[in-house]
Each structure stands twice: as structure tokens, then as C-alpha cells.
DONU-32148 format. One record per residue (C-alpha): residue number from 1; residue in one letter; x, y, z. Coordinates in steps of 0.2 Angstrom, whole numbers, plus 5000, padded with zeros to 4 digits. Layout:
N
+------+------+------+------+------+
! resi ! resn !    u !    v !    w !
+------+------+------+------+------+
!  NUM !    A !    X !    Y !    Z !
...
+------+------+------+------+------+
//
This chain:
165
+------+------+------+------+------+
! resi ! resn !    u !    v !    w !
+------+------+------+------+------+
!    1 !    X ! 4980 ! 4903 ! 4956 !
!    2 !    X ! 4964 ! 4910 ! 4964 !
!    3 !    X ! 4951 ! 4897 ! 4969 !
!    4 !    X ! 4933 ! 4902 ! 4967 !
!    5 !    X ! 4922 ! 4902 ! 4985 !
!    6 !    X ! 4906 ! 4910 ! 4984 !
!    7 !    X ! 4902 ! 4906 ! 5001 !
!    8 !    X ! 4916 ! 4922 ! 5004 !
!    9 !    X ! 4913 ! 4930 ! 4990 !
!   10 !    X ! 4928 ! 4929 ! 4984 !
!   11 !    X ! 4938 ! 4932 ! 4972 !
!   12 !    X ! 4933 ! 4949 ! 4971 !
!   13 !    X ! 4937 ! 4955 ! 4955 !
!   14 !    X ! 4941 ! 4976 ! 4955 !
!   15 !    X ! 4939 ! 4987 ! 4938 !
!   16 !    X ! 4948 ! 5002 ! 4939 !
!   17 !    X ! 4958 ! 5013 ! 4928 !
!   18 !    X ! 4975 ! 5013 ! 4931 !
!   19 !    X ! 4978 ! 5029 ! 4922 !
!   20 !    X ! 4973 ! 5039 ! 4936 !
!   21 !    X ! 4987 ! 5041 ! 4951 !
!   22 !    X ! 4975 ! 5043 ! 4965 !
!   23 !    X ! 4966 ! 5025 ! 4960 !
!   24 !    X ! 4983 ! 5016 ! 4955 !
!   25 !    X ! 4991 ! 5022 ! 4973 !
!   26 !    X ! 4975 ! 5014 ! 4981 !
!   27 !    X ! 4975 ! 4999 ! 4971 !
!   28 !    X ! 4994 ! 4996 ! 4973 !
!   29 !    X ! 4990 ! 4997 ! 4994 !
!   30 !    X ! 4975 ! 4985 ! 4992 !
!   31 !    X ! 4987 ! 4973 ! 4982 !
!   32 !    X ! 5000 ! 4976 ! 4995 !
!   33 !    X ! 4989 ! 4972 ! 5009 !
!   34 !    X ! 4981 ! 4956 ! 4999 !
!   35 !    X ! 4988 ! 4942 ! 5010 !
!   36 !    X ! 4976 ! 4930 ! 5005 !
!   37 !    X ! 4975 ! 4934 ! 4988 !
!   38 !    X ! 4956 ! 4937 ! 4990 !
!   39 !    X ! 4957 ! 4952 ! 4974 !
!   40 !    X ! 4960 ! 4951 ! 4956 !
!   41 !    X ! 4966 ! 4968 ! 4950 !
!   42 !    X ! 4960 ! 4974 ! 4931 !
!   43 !    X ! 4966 ! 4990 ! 4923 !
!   44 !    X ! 4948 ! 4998 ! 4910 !
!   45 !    X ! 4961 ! 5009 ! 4904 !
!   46 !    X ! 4972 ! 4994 ! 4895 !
!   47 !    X ! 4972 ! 4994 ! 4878 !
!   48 !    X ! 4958 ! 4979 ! 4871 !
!   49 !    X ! 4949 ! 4982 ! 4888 !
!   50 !    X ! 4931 ! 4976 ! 4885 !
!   51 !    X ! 4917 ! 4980 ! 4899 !
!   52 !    X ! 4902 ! 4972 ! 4890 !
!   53 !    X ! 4910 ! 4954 ! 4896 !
!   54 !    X ! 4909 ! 4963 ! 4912 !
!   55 !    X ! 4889 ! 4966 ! 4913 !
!   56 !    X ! 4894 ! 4985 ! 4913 !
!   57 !    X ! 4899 ! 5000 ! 4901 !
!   58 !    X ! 4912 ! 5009 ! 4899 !
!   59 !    X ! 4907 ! 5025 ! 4902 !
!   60 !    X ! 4900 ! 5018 ! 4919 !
!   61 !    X ! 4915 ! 5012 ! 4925 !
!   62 !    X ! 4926 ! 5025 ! 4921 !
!   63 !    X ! 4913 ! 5034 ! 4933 !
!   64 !    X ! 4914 ! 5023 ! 4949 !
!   65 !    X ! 4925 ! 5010 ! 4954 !
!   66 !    X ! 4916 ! 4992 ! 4950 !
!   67 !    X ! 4919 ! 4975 ! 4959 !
!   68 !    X ! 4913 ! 4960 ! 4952 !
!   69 !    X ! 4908 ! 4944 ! 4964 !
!   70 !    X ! 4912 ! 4926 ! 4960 !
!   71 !    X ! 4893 ! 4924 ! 4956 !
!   72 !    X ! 4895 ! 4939 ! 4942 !
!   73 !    X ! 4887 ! 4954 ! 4953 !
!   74 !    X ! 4892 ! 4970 ! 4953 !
!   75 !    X ! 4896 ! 4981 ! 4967 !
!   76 !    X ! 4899 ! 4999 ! 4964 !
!   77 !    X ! 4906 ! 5015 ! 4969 !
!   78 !    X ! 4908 ! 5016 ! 4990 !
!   79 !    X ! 4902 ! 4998 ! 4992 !
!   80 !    X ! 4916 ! 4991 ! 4980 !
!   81 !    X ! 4926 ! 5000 ! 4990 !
!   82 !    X ! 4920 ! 4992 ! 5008 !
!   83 !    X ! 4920 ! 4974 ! 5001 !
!   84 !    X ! 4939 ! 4977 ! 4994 !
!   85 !    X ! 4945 ! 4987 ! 5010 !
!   86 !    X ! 4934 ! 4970 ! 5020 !
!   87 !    X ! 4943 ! 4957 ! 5009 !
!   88 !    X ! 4961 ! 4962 ! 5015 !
!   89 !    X ! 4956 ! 4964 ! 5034 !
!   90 !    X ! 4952 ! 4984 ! 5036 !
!   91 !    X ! 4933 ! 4985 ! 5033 !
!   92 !    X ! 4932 ! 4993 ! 5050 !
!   93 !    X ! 4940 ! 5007 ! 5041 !
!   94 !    X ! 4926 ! 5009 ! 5027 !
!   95 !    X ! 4912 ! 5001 ! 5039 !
!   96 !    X ! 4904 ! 5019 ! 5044 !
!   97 !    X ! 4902 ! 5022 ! 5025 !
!   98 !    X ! 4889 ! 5009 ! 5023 !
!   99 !    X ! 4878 ! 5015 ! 5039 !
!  100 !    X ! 4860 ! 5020 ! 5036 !
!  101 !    X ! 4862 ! 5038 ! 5042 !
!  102 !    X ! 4877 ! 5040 ! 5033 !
!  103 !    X ! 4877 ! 5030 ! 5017 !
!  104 !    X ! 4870 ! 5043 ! 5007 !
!  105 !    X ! 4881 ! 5058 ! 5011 !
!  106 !    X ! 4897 ! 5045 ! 5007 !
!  107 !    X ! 4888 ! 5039 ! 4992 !
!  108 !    X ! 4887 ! 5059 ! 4984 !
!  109 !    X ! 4906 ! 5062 ! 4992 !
!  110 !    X ! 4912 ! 5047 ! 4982 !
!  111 !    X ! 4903 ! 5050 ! 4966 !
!  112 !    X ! 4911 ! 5070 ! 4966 !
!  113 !    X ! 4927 ! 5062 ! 4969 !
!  114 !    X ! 4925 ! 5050 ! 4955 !
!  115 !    X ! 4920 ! 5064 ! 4944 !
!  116 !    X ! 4935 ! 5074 ! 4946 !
!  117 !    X ! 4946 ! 5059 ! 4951 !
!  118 !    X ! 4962 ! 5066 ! 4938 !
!  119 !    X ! 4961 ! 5084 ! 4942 !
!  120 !    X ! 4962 ! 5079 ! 4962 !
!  121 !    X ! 4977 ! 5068 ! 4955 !
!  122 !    X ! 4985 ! 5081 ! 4948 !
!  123 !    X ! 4983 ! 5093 ! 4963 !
!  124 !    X ! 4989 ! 5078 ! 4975 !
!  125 !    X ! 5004 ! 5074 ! 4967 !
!  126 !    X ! 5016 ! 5077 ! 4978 !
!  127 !    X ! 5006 ! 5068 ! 4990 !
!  128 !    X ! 5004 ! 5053 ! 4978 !
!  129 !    X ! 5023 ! 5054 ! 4975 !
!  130 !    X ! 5028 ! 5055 ! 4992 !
!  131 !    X ! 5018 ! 5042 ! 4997 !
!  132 !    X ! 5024 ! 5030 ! 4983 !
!  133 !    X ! 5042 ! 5035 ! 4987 !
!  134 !    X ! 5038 ! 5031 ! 5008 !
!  135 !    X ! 5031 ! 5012 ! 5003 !
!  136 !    X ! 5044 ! 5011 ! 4990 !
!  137 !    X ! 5058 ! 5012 ! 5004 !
!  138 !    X ! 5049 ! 5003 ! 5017 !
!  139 !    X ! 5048 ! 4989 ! 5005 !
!  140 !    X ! 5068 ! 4990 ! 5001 !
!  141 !    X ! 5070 ! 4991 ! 5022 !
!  142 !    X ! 5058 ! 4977 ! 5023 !
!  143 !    X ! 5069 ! 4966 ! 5010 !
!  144 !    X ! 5085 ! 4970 ! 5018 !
!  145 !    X ! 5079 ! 4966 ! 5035 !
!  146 !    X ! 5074 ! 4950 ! 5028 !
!  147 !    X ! 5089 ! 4945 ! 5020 !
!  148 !    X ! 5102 ! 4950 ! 5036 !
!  149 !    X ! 5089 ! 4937 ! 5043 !
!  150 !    X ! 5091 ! 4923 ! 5033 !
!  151 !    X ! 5110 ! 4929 ! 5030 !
!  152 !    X ! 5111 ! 4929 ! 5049 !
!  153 !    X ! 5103 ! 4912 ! 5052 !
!  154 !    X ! 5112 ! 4904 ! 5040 !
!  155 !    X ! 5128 ! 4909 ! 5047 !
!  156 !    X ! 5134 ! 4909 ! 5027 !
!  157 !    X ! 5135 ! 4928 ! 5024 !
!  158 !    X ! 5145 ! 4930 ! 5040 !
!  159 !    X ! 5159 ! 4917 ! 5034 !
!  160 !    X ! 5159 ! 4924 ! 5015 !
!  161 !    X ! 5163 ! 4942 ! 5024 !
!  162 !    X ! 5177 ! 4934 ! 5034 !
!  163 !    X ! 5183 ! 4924 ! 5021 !
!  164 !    X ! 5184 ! 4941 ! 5008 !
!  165 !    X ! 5195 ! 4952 ! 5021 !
+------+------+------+------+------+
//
């Protein structure tokens, strides 16, 4: 359970359609990287989705990604992104998106790439797929790792092995 503080401004709420690949893979790393459980992930494209609740339309959303703060107000498009990319330790990575000089060129990059979001998908699926496949194994190596650990320390695994020859 997510507690509520608006000093941080978070829980930060996402609103993204899981529908397209390239904003599922990104979601899926934001999750990933959610350690303190700062994000609340929610699909637009689920069946009985309802974005009036969520002081936006549809149409809008389906346009740019929207975050929602604890006290209800929207950030959208690049800036959604920099709070959700800030909330799980890498807003360094987004930080020159939000500079003076360069804000407005990110702005116009993102809003294209919003646009065209499932055709860039469908042309970077490979890519999407490879990458999906890479965290997919590093995950299984991560979960094998752990439990030769805990098998190791335990000292249990080793006798059941001995004990089976």
C-alpha cells in the first residue's frame, strides 16, 4: 500500500496506454526501477478506463503521457516523464529536457513522437523485443544468483545434493 506524501509529491500516478510497445517497454523499466514504490502505474487503453475522474480526456491522453500528483495536478508530456524518471533516482537523465534553452525543442520531439508512437513501435520491434528478451534473462540470472545464495548460506541445498547421489 502507497501512503500519500505531498511534501514529495508522491505517489505519482502515470496514465499511459499499454497498448503501445514502446510505452509498455518504458513503463515496465520505470516499474522495474521503482524501489520505493513512488509510481502507480494505469493502463487508458483497459477496458472501463475512464479519464474524466482523471481531470483529462481521452483523446488527450492518448496524445501525451499524463502523471497525476497526490494533490490531483497534471503533469504532461516531457515533464511527466522527468517527474517519473526523478521519482525512481535518474532525473539526471531527463534534467536537460526541462532547461530554458532546450525545453521547447524536447517539448515538439516528444509531442511527434507521441503522435506516431505505434508506427515507431512497429519499426522498433526488434529492438523492443530484444530488449524485453535482455531484462527478461537478467531477471532469471538475477533469481538464480539469489537463490544459490540463500541455498549456499543455508548450507541445506548442499546436503539435499549429497544426500540425492
Amino acid at each position: 500500500m502507497k501512503t500519500l506524501n505531498a511534501s514529495t509529491g508522491y505517489p505519482l500516478t502515470l496514465l499511459y496506454d499499454a497498448t503501445c510497445p514502446v510505452c509498455s517497454l518504458e513503463m515496465d523499466h520505470l516499474r522495474a526501477r521503482d524501489a520505493e514504490h513512488r509510481l502507480t502505474f494505469i493502463d487508458i487503453a483497459a477496458p472501463g478506463f475512464d479519464a474524466l475522474p482523471w481531470g483529462a480526456t481521452l483523446a488527450a491522453m492518448n496524445a501525451q503521457l499524463h502523471a497525476v500528483r497526490p494533490d490531483g495536478s497534471l503533469i504532461v508530456g516531457v515533464g511527466a516523464l522527468r517527474a517519473a524518471y526523478g521519482a525512481v533516482g535518474l532525473g539526471w537523465l531527463l534534467a536537460p529536457t526541462g532547461w530554458a534553452p532546450l525545453r521547447p525543442a524536447f517539448e515538439v520531439a516528444y509531442r511527434v513522437f507521441a503522435r506516431h508512437r505505434q508506427t515507431f513501435s512497429r519499426v522498433a520491434a526488434p529492438l523492443i523485443d530484444a530488449v524485453r528478451h535482455r531484462r527478461a534473462r537478467a531477471a532469471v540470472a538475477r533469481m538464480q544468483a539469489c537463490a544459490s545464495r540463500a541455498c549456499g548460506a543455508s548450507g541445506s541445498c548442499h546436503a539435499a545434493d549429497r544426500s540425492a547421489s
